[in-house]
VMD Tcl script that builds the backbone (N, CA, C; Angstrom):
set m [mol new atoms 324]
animate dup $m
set s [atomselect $m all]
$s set {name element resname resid chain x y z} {
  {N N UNK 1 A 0.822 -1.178 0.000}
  {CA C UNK 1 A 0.000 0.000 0.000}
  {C C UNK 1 A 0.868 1.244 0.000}
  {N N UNK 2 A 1.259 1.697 -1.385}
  {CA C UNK 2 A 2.045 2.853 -0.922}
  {C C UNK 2 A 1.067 4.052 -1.610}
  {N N UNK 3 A 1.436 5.056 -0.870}
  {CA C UNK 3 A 0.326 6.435 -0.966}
  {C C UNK 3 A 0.899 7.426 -1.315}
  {N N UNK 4 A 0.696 8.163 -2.603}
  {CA C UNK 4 A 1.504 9.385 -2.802}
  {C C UNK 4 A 0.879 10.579 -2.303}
  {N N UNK 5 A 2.093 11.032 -1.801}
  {CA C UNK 5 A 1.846 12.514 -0.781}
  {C C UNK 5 A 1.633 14.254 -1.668}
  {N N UNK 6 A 1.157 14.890 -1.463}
  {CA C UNK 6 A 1.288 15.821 -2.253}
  {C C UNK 6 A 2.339 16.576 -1.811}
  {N N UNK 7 A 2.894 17.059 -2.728}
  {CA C UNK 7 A 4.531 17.691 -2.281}
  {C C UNK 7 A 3.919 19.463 -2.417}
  {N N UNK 8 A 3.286 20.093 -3.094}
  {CA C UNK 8 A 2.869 20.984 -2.891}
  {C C UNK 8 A 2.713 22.063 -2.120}
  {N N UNK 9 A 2.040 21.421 -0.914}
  {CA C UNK 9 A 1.824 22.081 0.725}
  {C C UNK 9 A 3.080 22.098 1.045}
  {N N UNK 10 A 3.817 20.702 0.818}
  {CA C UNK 10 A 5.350 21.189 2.194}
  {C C UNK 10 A 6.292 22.020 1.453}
  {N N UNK 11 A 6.510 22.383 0.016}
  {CA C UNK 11 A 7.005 23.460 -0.572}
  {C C UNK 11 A 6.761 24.686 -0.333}
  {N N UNK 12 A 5.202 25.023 -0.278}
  {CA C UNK 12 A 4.809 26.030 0.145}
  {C C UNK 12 A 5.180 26.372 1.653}
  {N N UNK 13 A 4.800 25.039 2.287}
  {CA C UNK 13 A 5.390 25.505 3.728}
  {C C UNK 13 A 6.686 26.052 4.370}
  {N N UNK 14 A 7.278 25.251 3.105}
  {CA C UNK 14 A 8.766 25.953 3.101}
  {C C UNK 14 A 9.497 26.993 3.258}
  {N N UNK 15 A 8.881 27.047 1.992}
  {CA C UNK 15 A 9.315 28.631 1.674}
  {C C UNK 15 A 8.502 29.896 1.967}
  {N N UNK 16 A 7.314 29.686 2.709}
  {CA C UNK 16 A 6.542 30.615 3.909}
  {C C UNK 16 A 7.317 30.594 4.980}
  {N N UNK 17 A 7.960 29.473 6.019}
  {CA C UNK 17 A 8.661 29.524 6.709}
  {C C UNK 17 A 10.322 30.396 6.168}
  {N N UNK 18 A 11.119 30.273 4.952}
  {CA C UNK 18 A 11.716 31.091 5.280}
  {C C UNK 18 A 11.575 32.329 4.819}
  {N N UNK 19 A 10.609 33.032 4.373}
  {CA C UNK 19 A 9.644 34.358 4.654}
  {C C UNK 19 A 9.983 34.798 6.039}
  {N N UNK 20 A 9.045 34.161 6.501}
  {CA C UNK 20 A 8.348 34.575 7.758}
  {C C UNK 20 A 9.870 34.709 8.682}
  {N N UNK 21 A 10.742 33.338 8.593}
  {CA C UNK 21 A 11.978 33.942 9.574}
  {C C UNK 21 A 12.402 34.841 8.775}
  {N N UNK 22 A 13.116 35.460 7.342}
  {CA C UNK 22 A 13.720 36.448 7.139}
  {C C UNK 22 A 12.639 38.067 8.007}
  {N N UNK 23 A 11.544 38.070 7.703}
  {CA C UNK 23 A 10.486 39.094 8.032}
  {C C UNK 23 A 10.430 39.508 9.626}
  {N N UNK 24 A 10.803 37.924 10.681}
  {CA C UNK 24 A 11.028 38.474 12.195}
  {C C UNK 24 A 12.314 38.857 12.390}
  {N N UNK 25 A 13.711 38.377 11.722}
  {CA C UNK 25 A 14.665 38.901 11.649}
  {C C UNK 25 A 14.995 40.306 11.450}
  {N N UNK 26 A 14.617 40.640 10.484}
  {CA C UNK 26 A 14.404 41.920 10.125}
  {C C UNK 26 A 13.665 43.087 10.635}
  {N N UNK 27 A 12.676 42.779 11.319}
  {CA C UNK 27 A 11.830 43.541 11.950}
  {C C UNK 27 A 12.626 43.511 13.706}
  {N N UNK 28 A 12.977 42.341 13.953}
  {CA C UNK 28 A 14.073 42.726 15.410}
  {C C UNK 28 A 14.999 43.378 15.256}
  {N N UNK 29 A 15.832 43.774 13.920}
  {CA C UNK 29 A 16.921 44.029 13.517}
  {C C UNK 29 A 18.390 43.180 13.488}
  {N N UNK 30 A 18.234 42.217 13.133}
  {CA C UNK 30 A 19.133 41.236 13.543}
  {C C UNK 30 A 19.541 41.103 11.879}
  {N N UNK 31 A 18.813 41.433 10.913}
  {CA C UNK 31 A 18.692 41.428 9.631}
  {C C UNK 31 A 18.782 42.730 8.969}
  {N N UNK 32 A 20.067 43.237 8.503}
  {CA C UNK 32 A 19.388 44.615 7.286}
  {C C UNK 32 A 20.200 44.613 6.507}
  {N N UNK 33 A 19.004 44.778 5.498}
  {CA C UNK 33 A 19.628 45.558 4.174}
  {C C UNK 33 A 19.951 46.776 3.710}
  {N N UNK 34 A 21.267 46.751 3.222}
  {CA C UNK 34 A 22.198 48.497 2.949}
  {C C UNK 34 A 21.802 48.450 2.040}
  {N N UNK 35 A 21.384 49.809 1.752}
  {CA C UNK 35 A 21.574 50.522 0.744}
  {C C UNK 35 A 22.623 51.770 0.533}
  {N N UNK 36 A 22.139 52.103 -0.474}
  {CA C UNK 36 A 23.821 52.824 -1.372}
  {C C UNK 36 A 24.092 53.630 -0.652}
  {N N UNK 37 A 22.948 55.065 0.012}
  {CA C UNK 37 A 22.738 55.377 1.042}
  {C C UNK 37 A 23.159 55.457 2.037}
  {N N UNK 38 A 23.519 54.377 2.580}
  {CA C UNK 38 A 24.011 53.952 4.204}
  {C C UNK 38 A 25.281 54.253 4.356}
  {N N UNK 39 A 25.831 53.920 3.196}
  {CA C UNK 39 A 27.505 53.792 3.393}
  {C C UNK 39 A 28.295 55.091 3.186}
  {N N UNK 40 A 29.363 55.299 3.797}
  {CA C UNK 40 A 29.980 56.460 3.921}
  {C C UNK 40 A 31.452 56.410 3.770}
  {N N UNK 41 A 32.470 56.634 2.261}
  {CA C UNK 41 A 33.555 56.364 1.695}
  {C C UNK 41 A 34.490 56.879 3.073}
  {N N UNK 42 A 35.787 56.070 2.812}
  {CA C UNK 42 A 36.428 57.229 3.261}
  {C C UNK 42 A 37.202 58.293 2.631}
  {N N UNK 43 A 36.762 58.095 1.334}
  {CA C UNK 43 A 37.108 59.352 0.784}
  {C C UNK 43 A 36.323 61.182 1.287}
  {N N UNK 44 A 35.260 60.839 1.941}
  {CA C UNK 44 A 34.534 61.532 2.149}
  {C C UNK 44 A 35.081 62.472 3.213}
  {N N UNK 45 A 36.048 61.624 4.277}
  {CA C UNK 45 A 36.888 62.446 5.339}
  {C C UNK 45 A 38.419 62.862 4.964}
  {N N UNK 46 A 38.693 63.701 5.387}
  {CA C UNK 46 A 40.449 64.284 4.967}
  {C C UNK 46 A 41.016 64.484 6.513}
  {N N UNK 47 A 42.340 64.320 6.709}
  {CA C UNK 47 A 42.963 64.624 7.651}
  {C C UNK 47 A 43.728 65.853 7.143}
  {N N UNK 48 A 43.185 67.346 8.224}
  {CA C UNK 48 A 43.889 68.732 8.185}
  {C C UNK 48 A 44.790 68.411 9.265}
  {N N UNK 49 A 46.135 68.391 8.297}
  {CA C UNK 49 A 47.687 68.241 9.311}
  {C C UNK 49 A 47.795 69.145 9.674}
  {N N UNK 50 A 47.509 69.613 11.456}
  {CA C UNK 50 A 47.971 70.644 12.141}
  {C C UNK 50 A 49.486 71.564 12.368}
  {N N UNK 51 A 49.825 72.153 11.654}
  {CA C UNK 51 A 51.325 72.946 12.360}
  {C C UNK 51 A 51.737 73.920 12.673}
  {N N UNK 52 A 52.434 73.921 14.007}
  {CA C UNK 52 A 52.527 75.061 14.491}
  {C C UNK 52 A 52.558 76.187 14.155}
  {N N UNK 53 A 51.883 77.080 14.525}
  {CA C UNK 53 A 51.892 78.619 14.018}
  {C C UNK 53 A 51.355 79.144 12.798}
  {N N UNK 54 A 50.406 78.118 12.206}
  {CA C UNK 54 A 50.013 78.333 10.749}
  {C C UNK 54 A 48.317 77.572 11.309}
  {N N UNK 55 A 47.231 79.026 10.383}
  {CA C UNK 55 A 46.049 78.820 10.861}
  {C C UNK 55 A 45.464 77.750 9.595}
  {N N UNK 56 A 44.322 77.631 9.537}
  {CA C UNK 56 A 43.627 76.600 9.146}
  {C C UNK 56 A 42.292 76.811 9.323}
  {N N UNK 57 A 41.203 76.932 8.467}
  {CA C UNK 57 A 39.915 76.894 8.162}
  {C C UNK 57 A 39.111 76.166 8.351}
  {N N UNK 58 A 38.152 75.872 9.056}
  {CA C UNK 58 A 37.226 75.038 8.757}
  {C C UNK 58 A 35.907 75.314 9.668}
  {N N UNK 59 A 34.813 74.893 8.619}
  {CA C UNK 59 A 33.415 75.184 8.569}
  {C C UNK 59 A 32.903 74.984 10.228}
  {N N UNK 60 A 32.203 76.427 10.287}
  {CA C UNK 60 A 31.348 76.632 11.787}
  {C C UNK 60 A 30.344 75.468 11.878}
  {N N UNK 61 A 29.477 74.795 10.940}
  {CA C UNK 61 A 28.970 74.116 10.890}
  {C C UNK 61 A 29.515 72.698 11.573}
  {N N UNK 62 A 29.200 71.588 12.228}
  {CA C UNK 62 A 29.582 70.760 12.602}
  {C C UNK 62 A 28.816 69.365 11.388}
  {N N UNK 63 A 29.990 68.629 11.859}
  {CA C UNK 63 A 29.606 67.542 10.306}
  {C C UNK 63 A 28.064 66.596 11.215}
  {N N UNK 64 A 27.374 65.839 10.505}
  {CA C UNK 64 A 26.229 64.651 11.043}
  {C C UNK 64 A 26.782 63.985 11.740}
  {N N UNK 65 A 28.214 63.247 11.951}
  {CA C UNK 65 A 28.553 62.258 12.318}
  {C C UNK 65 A 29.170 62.845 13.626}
  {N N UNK 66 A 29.274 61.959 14.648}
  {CA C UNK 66 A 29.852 61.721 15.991}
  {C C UNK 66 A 30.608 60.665 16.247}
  {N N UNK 67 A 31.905 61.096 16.765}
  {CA C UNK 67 A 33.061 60.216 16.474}
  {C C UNK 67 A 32.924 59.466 18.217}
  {N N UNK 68 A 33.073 58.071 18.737}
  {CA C UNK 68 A 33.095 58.057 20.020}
  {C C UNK 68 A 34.368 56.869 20.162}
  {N N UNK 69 A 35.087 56.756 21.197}
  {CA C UNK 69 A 36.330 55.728 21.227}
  {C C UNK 69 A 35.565 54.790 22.210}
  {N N UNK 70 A 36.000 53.348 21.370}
  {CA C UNK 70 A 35.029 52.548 21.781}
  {C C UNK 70 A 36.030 51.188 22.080}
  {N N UNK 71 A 36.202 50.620 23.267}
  {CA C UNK 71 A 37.667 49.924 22.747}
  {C C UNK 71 A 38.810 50.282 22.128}
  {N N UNK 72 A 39.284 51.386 21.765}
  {CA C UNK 72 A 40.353 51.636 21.504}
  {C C UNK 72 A 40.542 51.885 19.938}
  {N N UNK 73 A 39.032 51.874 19.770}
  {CA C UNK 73 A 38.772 52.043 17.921}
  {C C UNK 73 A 37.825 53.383 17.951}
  {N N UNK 74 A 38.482 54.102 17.038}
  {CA C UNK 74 A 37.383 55.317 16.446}
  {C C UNK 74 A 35.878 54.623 16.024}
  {N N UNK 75 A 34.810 54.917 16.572}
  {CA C UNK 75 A 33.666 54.565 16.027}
  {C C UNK 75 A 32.339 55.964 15.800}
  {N N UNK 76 A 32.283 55.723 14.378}
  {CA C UNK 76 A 31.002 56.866 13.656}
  {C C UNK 76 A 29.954 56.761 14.124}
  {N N UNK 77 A 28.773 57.391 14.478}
  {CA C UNK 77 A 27.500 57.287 14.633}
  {C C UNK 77 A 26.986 58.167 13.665}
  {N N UNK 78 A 26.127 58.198 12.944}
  {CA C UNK 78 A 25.333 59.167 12.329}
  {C C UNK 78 A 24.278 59.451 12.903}
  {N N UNK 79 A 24.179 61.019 12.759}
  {CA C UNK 79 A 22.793 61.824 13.466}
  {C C UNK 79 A 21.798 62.011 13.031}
  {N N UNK 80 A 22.171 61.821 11.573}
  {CA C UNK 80 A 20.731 61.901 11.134}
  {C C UNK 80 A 20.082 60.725 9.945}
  {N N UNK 81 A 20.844 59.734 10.360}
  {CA C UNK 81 A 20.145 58.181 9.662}
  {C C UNK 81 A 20.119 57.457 10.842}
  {N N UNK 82 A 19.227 57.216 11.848}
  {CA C UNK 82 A 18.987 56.393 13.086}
  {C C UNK 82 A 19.761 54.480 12.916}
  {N N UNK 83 A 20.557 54.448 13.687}
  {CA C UNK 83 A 21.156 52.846 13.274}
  {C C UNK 83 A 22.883 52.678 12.776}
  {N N UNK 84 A 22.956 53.758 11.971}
  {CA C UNK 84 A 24.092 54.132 10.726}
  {C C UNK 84 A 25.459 54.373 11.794}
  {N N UNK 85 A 25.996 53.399 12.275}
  {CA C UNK 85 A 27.497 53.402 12.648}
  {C C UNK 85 A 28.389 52.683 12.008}
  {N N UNK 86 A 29.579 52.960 11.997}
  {CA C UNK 86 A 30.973 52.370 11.517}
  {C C UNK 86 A 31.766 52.774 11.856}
  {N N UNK 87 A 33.030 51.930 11.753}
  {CA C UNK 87 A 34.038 52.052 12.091}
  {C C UNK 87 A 34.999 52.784 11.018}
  {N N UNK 88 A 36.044 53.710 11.472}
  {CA C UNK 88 A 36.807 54.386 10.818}
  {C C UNK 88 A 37.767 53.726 10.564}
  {N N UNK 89 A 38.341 53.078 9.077}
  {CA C UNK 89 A 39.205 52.538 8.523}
  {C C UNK 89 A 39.797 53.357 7.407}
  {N N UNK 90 A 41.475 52.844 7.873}
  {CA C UNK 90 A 42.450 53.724 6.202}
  {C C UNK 90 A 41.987 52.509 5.245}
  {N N UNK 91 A 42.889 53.192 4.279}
  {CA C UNK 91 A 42.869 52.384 2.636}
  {C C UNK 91 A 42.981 51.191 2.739}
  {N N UNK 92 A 43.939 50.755 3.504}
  {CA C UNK 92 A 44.062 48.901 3.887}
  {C C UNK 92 A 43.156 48.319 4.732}
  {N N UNK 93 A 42.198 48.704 5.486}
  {CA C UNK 93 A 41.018 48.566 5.961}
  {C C UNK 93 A 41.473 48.376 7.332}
  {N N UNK 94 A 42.620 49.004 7.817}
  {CA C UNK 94 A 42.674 48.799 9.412}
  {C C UNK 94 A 42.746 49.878 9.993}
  {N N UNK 95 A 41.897 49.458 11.199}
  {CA C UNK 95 A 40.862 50.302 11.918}
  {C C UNK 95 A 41.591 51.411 12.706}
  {N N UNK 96 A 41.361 52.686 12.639}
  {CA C UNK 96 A 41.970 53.858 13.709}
  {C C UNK 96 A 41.792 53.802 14.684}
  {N N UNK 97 A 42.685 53.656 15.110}
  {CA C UNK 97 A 42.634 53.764 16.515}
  {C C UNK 97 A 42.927 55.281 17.603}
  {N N UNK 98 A 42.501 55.337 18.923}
  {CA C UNK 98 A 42.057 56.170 19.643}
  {C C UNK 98 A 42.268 56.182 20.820}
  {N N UNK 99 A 43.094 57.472 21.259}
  {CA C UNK 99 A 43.371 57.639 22.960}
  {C C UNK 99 A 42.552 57.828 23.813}
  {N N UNK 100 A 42.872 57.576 24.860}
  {CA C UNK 100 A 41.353 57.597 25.780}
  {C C UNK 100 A 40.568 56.227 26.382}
  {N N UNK 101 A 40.897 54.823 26.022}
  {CA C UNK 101 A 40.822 54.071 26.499}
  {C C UNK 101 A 41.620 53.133 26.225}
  {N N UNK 102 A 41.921 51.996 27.237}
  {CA C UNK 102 A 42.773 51.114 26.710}
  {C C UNK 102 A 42.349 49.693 25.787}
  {N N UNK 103 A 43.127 49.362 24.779}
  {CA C UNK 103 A 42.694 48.857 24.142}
  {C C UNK 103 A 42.505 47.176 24.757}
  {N N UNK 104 A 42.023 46.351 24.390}
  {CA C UNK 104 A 41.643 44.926 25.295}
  {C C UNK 104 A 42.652 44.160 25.028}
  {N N UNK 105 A 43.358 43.771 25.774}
  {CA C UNK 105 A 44.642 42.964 25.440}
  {C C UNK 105 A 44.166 41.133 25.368}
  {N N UNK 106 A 44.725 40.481 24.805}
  {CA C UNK 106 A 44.660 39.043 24.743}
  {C C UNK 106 A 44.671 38.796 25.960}
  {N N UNK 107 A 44.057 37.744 26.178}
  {CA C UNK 107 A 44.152 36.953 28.037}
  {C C UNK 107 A 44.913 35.701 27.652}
  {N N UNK 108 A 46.116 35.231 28.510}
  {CA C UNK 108 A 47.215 34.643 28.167}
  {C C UNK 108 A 46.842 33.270 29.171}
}
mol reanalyze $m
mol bondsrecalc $m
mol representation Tube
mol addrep $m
């Protein structure tokens, strides 16, 4: 007595189930998608080399972003995209680092 099953339903069930987990993921935030938007080059920042006795310009305005030392790494917040942090990296993608706290050493 063999009985064929309809495969139909458990396909559908399937792939409703992974719906539904991508959709609670996402809605907890455990899930997001960037857009072009989000991201912030680092071409976008310049370092003004300070030297003695010679002035230097720059805008009364203060930039969106807020720089905070976090572990011993420069970290961005943006002020006016709610969520939007990163970390400040050079060209080789390693991370700046920052005085003011100590950084976490290996436990031996």
């Amino acid at each position: 007595m063999s009985e064929e099953r309809n495969a139909i339903p458990l396909i559908i069930t399937g792939i409703g189930s992974i719906f539904g987990t991508v959709a609670v993921l996402w809605y907890y935030g455990y899930l997001h998608f960037a857009k072009p938007q989000d991201a912030l080059l680092l071409a976008d920042f310049t370092m003004l080399k300070t030297v003695p006795g010679e002035d230097y310009k720059v805008s009364l305005m203060p930039a969106t972003q807020v720089a905070q030392c976090i572990d011993g790494v420069l970290v961005l917040f943006d002020t006016e995209q709610k969520g939007l942090t990163g970390v400040l990296v050079d060209k080789r993608k390693q991370a700046v680092r920052c005085l003011g706290q100590e950084t976490p050493q290996e436990v031996k």
